[in-house]
C-alpha positions as CSV (number, residue, x, y, z in Angstrom):
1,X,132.9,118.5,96.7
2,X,136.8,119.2,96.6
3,X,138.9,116.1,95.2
4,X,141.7,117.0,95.4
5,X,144.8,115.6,96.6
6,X,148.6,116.3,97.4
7,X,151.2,113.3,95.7
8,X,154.5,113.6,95.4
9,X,154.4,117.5,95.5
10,X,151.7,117.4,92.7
11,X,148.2,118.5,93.1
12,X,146.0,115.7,91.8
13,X,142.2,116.2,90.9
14,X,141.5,113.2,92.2
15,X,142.9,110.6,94.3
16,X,142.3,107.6,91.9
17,X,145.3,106.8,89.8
18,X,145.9,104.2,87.4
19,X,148.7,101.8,88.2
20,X,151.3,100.4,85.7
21,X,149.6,98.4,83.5
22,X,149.1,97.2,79.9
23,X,146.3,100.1,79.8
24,X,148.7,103.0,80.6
25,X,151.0,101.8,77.7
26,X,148.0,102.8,75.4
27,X,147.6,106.2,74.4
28,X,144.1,106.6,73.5
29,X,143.5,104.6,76.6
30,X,145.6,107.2,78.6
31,X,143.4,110.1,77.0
32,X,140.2,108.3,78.1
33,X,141.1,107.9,81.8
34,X,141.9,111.4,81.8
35,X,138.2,112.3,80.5
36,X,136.9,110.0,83.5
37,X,138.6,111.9,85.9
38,X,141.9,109.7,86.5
39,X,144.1,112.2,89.1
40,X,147.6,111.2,87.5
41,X,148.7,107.9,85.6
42,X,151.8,105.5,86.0
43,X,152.9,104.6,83.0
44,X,154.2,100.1,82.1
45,X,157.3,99.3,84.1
46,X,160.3,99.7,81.9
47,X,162.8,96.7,83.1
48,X,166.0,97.1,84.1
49,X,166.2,94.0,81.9
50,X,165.4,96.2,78.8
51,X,168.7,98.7,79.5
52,X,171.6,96.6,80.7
53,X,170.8,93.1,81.3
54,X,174.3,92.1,80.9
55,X,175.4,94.6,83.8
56,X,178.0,93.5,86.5
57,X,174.9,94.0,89.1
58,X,172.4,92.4,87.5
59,X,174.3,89.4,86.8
60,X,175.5,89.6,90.6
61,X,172.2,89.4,91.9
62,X,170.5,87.2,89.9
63,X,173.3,84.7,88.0
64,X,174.2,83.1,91.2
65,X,172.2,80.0,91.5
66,X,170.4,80.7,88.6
67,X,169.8,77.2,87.1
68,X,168.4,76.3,90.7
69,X,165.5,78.6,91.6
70,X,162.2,79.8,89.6
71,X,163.8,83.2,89.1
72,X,166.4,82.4,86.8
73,X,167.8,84.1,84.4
74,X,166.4,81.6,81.6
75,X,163.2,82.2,83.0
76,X,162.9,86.1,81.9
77,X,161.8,86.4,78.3
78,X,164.3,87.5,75.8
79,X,164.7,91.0,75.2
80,X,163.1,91.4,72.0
81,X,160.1,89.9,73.3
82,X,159.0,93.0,75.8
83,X,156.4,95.2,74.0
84,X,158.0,98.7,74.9
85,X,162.1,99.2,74.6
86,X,164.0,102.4,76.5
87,X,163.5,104.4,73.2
88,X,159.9,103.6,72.8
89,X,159.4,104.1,76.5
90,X,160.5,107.5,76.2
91,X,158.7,108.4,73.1
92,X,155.8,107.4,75.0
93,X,156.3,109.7,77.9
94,X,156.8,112.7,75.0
95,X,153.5,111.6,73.6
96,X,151.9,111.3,76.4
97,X,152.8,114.6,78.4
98,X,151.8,116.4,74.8
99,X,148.2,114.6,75.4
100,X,147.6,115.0,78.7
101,X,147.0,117.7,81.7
102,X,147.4,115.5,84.3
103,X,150.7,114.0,86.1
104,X,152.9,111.2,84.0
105,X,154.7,109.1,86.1
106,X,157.5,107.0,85.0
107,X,157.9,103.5,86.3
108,X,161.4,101.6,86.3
109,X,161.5,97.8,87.6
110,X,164.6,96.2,88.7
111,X,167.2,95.0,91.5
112,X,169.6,97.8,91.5
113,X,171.2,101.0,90.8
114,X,172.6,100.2,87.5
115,X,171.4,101.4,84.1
116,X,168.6,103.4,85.9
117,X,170.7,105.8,87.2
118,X,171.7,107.7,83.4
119,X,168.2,106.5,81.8
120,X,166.4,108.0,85.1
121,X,167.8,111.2,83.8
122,X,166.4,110.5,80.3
123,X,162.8,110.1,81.8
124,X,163.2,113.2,83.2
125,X,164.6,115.2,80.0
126,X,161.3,113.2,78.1
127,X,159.1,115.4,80.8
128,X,157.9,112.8,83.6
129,X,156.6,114.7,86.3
130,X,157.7,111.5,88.5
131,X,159.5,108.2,89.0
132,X,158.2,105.5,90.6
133,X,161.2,102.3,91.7
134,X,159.2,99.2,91.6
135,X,162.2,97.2,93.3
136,X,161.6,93.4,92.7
137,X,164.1,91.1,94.1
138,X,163.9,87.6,95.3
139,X,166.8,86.8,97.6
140,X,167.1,82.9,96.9
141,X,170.8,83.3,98.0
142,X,170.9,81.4,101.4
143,X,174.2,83.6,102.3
144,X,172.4,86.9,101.9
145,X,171.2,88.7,105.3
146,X,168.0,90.2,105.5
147,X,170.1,93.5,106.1
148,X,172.1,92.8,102.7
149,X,168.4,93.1,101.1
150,X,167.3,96.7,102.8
151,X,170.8,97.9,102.3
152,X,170.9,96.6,98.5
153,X,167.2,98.6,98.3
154,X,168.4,101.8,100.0
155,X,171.5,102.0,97.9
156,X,169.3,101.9,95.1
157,X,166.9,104.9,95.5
158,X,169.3,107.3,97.2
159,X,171.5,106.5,93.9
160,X,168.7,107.2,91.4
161,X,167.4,110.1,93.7
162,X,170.6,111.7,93.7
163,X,170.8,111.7,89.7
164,X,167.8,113.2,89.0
165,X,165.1,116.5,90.6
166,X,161.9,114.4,90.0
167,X,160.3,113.0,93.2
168,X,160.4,109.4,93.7
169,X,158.6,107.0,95.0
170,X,159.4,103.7,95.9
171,X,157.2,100.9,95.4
172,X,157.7,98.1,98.2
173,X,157.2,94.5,99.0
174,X,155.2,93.8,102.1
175,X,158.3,91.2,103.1
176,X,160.1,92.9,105.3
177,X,161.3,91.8,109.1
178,X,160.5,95.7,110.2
179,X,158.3,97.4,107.3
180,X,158.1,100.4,109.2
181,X,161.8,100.8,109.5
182,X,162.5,99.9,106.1
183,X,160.1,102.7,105.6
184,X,162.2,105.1,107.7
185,X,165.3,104.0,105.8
186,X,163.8,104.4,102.1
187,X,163.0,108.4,103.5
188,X,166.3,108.9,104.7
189,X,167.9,107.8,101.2
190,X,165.4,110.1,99.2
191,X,162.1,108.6,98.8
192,X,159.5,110.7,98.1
193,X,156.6,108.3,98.7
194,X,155.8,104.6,99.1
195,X,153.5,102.9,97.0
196,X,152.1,99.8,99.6
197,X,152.3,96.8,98.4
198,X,153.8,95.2,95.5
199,X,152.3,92.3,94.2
200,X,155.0,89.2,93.8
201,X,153.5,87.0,90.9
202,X,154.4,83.3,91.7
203,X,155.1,81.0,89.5
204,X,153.2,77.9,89.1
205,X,154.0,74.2,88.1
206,X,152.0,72.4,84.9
207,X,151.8,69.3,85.4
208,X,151.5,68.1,81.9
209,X,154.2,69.4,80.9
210,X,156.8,69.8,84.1
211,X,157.4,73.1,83.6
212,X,157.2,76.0,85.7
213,X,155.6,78.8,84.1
214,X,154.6,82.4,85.1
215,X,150.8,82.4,85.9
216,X,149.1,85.9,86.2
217,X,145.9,86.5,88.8
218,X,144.2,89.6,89.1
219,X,143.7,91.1,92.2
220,X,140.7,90.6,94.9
221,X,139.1,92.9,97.3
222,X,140.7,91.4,100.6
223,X,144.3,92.0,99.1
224,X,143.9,95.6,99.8
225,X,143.7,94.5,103.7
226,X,147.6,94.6,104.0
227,X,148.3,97.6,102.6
228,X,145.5,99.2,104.4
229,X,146.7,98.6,107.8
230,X,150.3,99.6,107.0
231,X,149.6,102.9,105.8
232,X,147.4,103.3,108.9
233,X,150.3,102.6,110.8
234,X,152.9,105.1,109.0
235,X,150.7,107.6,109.0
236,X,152.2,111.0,110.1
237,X,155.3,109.1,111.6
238,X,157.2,109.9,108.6
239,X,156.8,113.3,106.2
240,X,156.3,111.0,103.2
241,X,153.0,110.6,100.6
242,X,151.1,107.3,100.5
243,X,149.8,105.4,97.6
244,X,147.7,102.1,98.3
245,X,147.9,99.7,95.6
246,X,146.4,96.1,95.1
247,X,142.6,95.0,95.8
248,X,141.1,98.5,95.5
249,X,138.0,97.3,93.6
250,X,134.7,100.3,94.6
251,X,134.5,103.0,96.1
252,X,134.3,101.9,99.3
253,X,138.1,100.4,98.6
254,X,139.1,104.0,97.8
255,X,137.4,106.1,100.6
256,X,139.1,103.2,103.0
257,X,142.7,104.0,101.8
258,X,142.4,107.8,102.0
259,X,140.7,107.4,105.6
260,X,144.0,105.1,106.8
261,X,146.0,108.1,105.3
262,X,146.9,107.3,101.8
263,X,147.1,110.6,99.2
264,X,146.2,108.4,96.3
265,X,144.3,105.2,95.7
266,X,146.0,103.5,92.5
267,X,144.2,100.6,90.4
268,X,144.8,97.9,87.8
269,X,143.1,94.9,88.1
270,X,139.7,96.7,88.6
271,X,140.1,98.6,85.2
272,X,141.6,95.4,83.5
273,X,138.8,93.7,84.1
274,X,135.9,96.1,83.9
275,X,137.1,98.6,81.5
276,X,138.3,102.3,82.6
277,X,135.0,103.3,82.4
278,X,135.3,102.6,86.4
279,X,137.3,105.4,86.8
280,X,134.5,107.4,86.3
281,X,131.7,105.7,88.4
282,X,134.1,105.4,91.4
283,X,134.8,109.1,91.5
284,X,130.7,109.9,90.8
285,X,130.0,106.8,94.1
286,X,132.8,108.3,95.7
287,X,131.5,111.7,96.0
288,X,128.2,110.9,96.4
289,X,128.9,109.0,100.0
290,X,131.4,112.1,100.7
291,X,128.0,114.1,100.5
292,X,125.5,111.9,102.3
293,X,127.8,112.2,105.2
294,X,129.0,115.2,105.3
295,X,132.6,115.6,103.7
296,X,134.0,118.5,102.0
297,X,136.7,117.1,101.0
298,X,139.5,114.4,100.3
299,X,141.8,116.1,102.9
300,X,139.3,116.0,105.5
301,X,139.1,112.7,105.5
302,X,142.6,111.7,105.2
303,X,144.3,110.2,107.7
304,X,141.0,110.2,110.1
305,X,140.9,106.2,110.6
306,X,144.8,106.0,111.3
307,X,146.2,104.5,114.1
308,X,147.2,108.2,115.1
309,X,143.6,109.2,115.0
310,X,141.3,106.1,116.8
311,X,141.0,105.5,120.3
312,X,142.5,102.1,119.6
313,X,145.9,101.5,117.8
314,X,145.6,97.6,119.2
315,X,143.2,97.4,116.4
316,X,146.4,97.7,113.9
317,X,148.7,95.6,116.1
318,X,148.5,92.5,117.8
319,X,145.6,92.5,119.7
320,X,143.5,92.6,116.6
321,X,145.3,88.7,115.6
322,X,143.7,87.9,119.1
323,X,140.6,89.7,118.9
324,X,140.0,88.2,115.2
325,X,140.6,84.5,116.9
326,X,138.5,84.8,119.7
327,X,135.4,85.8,117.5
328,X,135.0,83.3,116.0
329,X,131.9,80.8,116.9
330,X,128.8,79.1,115.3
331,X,125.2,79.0,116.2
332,X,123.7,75.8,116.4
333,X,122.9,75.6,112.5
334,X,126.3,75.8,111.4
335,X,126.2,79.4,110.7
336,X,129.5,82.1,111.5
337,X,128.3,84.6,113.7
């Protein structure tokens, strides 16, 4: 049974890769996911935060309004309170790529060009074999256009492309007016691959004690529904590689993703709340339904439930929101059939 998968221009053993995470930041943990068959890894998020959050960007994105909305700058924890600093981040990379065969990929998160731009060149002297953008922004400014927001975000990765020969891919947020578009644009500027979706963490109120605090939720199965249908949309439109990333839970999560067209399958909250050990099972389920019906192979199957590839692309569009609607009815004991 052949595994094996194309990301990013790097072959990959298998398609399941673990996403940023408190686990990737381990090295022992990093070591054991190899062992269980983990394709490539992508290592904690270093903030922007972390290299320059007194920069003239930063503060021009974020400062303004920033006693009035839950993203304010008072609400980020002070600096000396994130686990992993640039230097440590990049000692980590050296260790890791010492322990490891397969892929390290570097992740930076932030609002702009920046800092990244000279550390992006750092990661990539430590011996990451990749960079993945996790661009989180929440435009609060009532005077910012929605085309403000893709340009700030295209800006961005053709700057950090431009500095450095790794690929890059761009993790995105699922809230654009024209995804697909936004999609197109991110290629044009350098993106190597997008990584669908990223998952905004809102905050919550406490009502004891009138604050708003951050409040972190795992993941569930029917997250992975958005991303699923995007990536079965983009499909072979554009030359770029896929990553689906949120609710993939089973096997079943991961054979779905490569069939909408998706290179890898990446997980967190799975392994976060099972153990790694999953890593191992999914790939032995995996390949065990590849068998029973008849696969050879990852890249057989990839792409084969796209909307390029069924008879009906509705089903992606919007005669599925109609179709879904006009399903629904009861029987006469109450029950959804």
């Amino acid at each position: 049974m052949n595994l094996k998968t194309e990301y990013l221009g790097l072959t990959l053993r298998h398609p399941i890769v673990p996403s940023a995470s408190p686990l990737t930041g381990n090295l022992d943990q990093l070591k054991r996911m190899e062992d269980l068959g983990a394709g490539a890894v992508v290592l904690p998020s270093l903030f922007e935060e972390q290299l320059s959050h007194e920069s003239r960007q930063l503060d021009h994105y974020l400062a303004y309004g920033s006693e009035s909305h839950a993203e304010a700058l008072n609400y980020f924890p002070e600096m000396e309170r994130y686990e992993v600093g640039p230097e440590r981040y990049l000692d980590h990379i050296r260790k890791a790529k010492q322990a490891l065969e397969i892929p390290v990929i570097a992740s930076l998160n932030g609002v702009s060009s920046g800092g990244w731009i000279s550390f992006a060149r750092e990661l990539q002297a430590a011996g990451a074999d990749a960079l993945e953008l996790n661009i989180y922004y929440i435009p609060t400014d009532i005077a910012m256009t929605g085309r403000s927001v893709e340009q700030m975000y295209v800006e961005t990765v053709r700057d950090v492309d431009r500095s450095v020969d790794l690929p890059v891919a761009v993790k995105l947020s699922p809230f654009f007016s024209a995804p697909a578009h936004m999609a197109m644009m991110l290629f044009h500027a350098g993106a190597d691959g997008l990584v669908l979706f990223n998952r905004f963490y809102q905050p919550d109120f406490n009502l004891d004690t009138l604050e708003v605090e951050p409040h972190l939720m795992l993941s569930t199965p029917f997250e992975m529904r958005l991303p699923l249908r995007w990536v079965a949309i983009l499909f072979d439109k554009l030359p770029l590689d896929f990553a689906i990333t949120s609710g993939v839970h089973t096997h079943f999560d991961v054979l779905k993703g490569l069939m909408a067209g998706a290179n890898v399958i990446m997980m967190a909250s799975e392994l976060l709340r099972n153990g790694v050990d999953r890593i191992g099972e999914i790939n032995a389920e995996m390949a065990a339904w590849m068998q029973e019906h008849e696969y050879e192979s990852v890249a057989q199957m990839r792409g084969s439930m796209s909307a390029k590839n069924i008879s009906d692309s509705a089903a992606f569009e919007r005669a599925n929101y109609m179709k879904v609607l006009q399903s629904w009815r009861n029987d006469p004991t109450g029950q959804l059939l």
